[in-house]
C-alpha positions in Angstrom: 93.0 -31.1 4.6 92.1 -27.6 4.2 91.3 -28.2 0.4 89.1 -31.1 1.0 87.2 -28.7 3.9 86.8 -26.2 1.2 85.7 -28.2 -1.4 83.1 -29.2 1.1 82.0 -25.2 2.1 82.0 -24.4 -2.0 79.7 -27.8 -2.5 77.2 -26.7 0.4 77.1 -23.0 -0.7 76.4 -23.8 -4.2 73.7 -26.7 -3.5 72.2 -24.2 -1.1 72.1 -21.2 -3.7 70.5 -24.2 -6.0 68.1 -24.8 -3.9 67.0 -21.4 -2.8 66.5 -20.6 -6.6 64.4 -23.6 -7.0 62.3 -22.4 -3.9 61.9 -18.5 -5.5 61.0 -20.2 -9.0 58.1 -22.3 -6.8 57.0 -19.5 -5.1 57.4 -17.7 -8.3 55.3 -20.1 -10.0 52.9 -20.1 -7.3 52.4 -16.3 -7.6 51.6 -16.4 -11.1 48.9 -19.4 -11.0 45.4 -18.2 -11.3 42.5 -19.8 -10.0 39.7 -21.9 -12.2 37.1 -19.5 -10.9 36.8 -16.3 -11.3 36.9 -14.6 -8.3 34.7 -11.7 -8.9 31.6 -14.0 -9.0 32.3 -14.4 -4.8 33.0 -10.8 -4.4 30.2 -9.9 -6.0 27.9 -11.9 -3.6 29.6 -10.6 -0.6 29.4 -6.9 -1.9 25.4 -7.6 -2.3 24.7 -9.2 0.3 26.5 -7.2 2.9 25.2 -3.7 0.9 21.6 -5.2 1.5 22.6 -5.5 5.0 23.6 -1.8 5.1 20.6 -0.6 3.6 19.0 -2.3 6.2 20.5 -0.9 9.1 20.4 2.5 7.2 16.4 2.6 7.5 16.0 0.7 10.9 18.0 3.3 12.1 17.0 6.6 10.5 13.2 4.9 11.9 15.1 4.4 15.2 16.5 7.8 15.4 13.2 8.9 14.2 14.9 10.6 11.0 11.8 10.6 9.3 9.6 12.8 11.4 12.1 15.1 11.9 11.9 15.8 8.0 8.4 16.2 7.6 10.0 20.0 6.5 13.3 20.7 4.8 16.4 20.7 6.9 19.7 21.1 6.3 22.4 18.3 7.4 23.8 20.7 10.2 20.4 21.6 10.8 19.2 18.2 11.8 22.4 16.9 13.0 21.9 20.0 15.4 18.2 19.6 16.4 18.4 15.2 17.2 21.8 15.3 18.7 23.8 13.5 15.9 27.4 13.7 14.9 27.8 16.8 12.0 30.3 14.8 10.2 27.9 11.0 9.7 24.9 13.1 9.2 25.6 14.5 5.7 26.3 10.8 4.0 23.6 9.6 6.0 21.3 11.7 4.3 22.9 11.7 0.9 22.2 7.7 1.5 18.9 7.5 2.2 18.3 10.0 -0.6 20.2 7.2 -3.0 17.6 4.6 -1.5 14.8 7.0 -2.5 14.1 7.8 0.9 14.8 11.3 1.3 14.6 13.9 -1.5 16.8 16.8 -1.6 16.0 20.4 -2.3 19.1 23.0 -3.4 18.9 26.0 -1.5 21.0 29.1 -3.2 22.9 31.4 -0.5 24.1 34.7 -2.0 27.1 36.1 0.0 28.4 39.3 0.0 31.3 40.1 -2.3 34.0 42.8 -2.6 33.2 45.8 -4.8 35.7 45.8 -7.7 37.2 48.9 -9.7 34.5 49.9 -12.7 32.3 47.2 -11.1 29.5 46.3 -8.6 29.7 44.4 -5.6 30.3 41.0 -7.1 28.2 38.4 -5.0 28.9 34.7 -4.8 26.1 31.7 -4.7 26.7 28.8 -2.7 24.5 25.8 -2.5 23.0 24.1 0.5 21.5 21.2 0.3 18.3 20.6 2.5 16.8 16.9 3.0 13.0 16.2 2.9 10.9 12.9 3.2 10.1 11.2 -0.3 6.8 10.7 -1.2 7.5 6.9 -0.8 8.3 7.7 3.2 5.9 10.3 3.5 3.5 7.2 2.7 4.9 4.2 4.3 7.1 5.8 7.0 6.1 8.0 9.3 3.5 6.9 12.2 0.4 9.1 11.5 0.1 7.4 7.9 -2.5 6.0 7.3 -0.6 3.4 5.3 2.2 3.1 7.9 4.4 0.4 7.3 6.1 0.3 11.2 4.9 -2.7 12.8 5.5 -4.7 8.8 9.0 -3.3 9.6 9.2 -4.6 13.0 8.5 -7.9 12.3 11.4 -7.9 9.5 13.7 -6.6 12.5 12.7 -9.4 14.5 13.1 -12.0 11.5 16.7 -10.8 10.8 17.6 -11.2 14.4 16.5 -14.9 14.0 18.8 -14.4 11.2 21.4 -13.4 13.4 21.0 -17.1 15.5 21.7 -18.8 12.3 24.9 -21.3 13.4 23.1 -21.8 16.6 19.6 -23.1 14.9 21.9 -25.3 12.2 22.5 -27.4 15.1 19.1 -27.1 17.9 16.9 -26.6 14.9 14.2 -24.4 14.5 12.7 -22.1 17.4 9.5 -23.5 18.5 6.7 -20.8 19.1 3.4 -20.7 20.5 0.6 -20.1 17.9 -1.5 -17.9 20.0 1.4 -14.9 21.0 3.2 -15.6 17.5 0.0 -14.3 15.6 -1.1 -11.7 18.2 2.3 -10.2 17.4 1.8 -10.8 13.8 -1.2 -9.5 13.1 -0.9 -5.8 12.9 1.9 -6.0 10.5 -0.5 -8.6 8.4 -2.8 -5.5 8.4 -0.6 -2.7 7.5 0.6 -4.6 4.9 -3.0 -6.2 3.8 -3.9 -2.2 3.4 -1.9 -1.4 0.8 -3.2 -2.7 -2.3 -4.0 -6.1 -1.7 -7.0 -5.7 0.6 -8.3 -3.3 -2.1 -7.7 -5.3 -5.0 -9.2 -8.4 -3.0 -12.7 -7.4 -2.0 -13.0 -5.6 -5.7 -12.3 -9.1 -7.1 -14.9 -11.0 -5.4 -17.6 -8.4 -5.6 -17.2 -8.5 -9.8 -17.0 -12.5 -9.2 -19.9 -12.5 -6.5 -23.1 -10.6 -5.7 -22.4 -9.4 -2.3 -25.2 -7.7 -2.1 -27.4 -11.2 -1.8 -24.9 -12.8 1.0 -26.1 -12.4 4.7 -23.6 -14.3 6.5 -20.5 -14.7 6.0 -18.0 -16.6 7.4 -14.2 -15.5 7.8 -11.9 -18.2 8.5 -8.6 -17.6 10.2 -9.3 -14.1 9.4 -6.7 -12.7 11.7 -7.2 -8.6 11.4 -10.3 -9.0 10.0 -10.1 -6.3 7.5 -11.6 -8.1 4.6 -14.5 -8.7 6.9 -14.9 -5.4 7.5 -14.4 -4.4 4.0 -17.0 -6.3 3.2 -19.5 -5.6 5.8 -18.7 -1.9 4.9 -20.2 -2.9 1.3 -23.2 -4.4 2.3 -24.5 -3.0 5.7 -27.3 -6.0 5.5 -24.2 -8.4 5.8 -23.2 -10.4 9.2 -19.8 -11.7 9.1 -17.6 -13.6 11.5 -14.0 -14.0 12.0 -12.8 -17.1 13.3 -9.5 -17.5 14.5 -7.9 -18.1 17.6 -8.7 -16.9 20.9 -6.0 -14.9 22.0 -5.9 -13.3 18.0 -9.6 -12.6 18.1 -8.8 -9.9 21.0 -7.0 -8.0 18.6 -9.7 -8.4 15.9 -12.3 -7.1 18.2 -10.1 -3.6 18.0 -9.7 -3.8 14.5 -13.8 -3.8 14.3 -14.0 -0.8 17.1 -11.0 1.0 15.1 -13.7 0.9 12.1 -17.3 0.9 13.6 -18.2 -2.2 11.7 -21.5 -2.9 14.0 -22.0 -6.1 11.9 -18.8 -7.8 12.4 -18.4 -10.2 15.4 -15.7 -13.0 15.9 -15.8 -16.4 17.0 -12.7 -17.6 19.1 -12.1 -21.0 18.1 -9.2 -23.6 16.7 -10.5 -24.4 13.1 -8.6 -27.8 12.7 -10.4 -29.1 15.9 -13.7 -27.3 16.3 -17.1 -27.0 14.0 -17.3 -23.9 12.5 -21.0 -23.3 12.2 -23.9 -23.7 9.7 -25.6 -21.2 7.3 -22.9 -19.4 5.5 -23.7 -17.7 2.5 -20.0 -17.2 1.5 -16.6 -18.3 3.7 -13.3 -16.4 2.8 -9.6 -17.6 3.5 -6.9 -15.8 3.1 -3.4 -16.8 4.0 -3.8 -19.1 7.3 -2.5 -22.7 8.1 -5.9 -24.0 7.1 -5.2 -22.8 2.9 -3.9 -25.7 2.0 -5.1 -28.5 4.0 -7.5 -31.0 2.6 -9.0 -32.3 6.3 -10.8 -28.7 6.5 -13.1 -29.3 2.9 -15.6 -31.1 4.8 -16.0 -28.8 7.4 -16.0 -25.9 4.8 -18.6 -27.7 2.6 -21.0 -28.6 5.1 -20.6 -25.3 6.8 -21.9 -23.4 3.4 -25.8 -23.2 2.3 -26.4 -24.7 -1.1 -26.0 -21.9 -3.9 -23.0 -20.3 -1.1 -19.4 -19.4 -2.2 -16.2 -20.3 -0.9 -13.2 -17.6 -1.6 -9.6 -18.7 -1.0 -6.6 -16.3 -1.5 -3.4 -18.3 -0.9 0.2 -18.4 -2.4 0.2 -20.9 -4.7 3.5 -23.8 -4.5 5.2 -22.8 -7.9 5.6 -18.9 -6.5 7.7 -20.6 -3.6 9.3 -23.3 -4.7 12.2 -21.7 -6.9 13.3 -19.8 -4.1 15.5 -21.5 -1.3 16.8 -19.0 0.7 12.8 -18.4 1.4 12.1 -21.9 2.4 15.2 -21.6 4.9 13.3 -18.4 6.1 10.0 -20.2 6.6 11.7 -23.4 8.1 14.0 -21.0 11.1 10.7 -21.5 13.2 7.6 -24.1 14.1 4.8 -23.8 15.8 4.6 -25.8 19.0 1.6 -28.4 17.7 2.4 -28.4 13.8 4.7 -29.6 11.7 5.6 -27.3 8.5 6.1 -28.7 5.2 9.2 -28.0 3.1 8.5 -24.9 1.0 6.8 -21.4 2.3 3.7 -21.3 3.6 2.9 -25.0 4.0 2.6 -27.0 6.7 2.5 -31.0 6.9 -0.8 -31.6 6.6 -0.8 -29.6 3.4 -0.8 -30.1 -0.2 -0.1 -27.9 -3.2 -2.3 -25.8 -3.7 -3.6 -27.1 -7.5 -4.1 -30.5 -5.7 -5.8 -28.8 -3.2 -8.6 -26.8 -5.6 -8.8 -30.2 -7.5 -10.0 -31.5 -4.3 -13.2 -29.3 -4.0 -15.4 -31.1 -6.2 -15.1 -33.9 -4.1 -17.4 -32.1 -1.7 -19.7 -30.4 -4.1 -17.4 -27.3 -4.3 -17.5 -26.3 -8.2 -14.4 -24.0 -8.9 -15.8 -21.1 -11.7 -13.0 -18.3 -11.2 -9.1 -18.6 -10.9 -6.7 -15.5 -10.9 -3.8 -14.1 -9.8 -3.6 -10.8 -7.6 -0.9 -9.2 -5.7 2.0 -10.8 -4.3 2.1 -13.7 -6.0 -1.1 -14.5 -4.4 -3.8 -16.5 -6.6 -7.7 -16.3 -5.7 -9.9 -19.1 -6.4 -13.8 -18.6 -6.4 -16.0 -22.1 -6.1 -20.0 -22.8 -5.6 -21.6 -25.5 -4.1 -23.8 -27.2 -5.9 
């Protein structure tokens, strides 16, 4: 009996001790399997995109914390740590980061300290290095709020687009966030401007007065014209000029300080809704630029009839093929509607849009002869046409 229960104990140990060196040779095996995929290709998208996501938060603060005017003259780290309030040990990397992002530059400063006079030898003095911190040109010109190519309210509406960002899980669900047209582009257009006046304003009115003698056109017409800098712009360049900037009523307010900012005398605006009212008779030139109407083929009529014979039309838009190959932009463009109209899949269109080619193939329909097409700024294209 007590053989047969020992047998029994040996056989269970032993099949047990088999087993368990099964299980570490699995587990063993399992260790040493590697996957199909590399595994660096997802690290390196999450080191990306969460870096971008630092150097975010590393300018809207430093513009938060107003870094930036503070700097105006060299400081160093303690210095400005002492003088805003901020924590001695953060403030040194913060700097040394913004100066990585070409933010900040930094000047060496060379301390002599007094040293201990040695036998057959002077006083020996040693040179320590302080670093002081200073705006970049780059900020000196975009960042701080007496520019005159301040970039703050452009940066403010990025702040609020990553906070829509932030609502991403929700909006996969609800869908986009509907907005009213009338507060969504008296909001937007002071960032349109700022950004509109660095380069691409310039580089605009230049183009169409090599393509077009302003100097002969009287009235002029410009549609959805937001800020109305190119207006002014060009009434600046021919004081004989009367241009209008039609757009909607509650945007037109903020045009009308955009023309007192600038003492153009021969500007005025016209509050309207393009899509469902006239736009007027006797233009010698209308100009679009990057509004809902760009693309859409219902407004030709309107624009055609609305032009003398001999007059110009001018559109600047961002042409389909620029957009297209991007979708993480699309997603951008489709996180938010407008309350009465649709948007089409890529950026900047809307549903009663077509691509932008179709759309200049379009103009001859109605008299409008395209005789210039280029490409400017931003991946922007202007197209010049005449009617006949």
């Amino acid at each position: 009996m007590l053989a047969i229960t020992f047998n029994a104990k040996t056989k269970r140990k032993r099949k047990k001790r088999k087993c368990k060196r099964r299980l570490n040779m699995k587990v063993k095996n399992e260790l040493m399997e590697t996957p199909d995929v590399d595994v660096d290709r997802l690290v390196k998208t999450m080191e990306n995109s969460t870096r971008g996501l630092k150097e975010y938060r590393l300018l809207v603060t430093a513009l938060e914390l107003e870094v930036f005017e503070a700097l105006k003259t060299p400081l160093r780290a303690g210095e400005l740590a002492e003088k805003m309030g901020l924590d001695r040990v953060l403030v040194p990397h913060f700097c040394e980061a913004l100066v990585r992002l070409g933010l900040l530059d930094m000047v060496e400063e060379v301390a002599e300290e007094e040293g201990t006079e040695k036998e057959g030898e002077g006083k020996a003095g040693k040179s320590t290095v302080f670093p002081r911190y200073v705006n970049s040109e780059l900020t000196a010109t975009y960042l701080l709020k007496e520019s005159p190519f301040s970039q703050h309210q452009y940066l403010s509406e990025m702040s609020r687009n990553a906070a829509l960002w932030t609502r991403l899980p929700e909006l996969m669900k609800k869908g986009p966030v509907v907005v009213d047209k009338g507060p969504f582009f008296w909001g937007i257009i002071s960032c349109m401007a700022e950004n509109t006046r660095c380069g691409l304003l310039q580089e605009a009115v230049s183009t169409v007065m090599e393509s077009v003698d302003l100097g002969k056109v009287r009235k002029l017409l410009d549609m959805g014209g937001g800020h109305g800098l190119y207006s002014i712009a060009f009434a600046k360049m021919n004081e004989q000029l009367e241009a209008f900037v039609f757009d909607l009523p509650p945007v037109t307010i903020k045009t009308k300080q955009y023309i007192e900012k600038y003492g153009a005398s021969n500007v005025d605006v016209i509050p309207g809704d393009f899509f469902k009212d006239e736009l007027g008779t006797g233009y010698d030139m209308i100009f679009s630029s990057f509004n809902p109407g760009g693309k859409a083929p219902e407004l030709i009529p309107k624009i055609a009839s609305a032009l003398n014979e001999g007059g110009f039309f001018v559109t600047l838009q961002v042409p389909d093929e620029n957009t297209e190959a991007d979708p993480l932009f699309s997603l951008d463009w489709n996180l938010w509607i407008f309350e009465d109209t649709k948007k089409g899949g890529t950026g900047y269109c809307f549903e009663n849009s077509v691509p932008f080619n179709e759309y200049i193939g379009m103009l001859g329909d109605y008299g409008l002869e395209v005789f210039r097409t280029l490409d400017l700024k931003e991946g922007s294209r202007m197209v010049f046409a005449k009617k006949k």
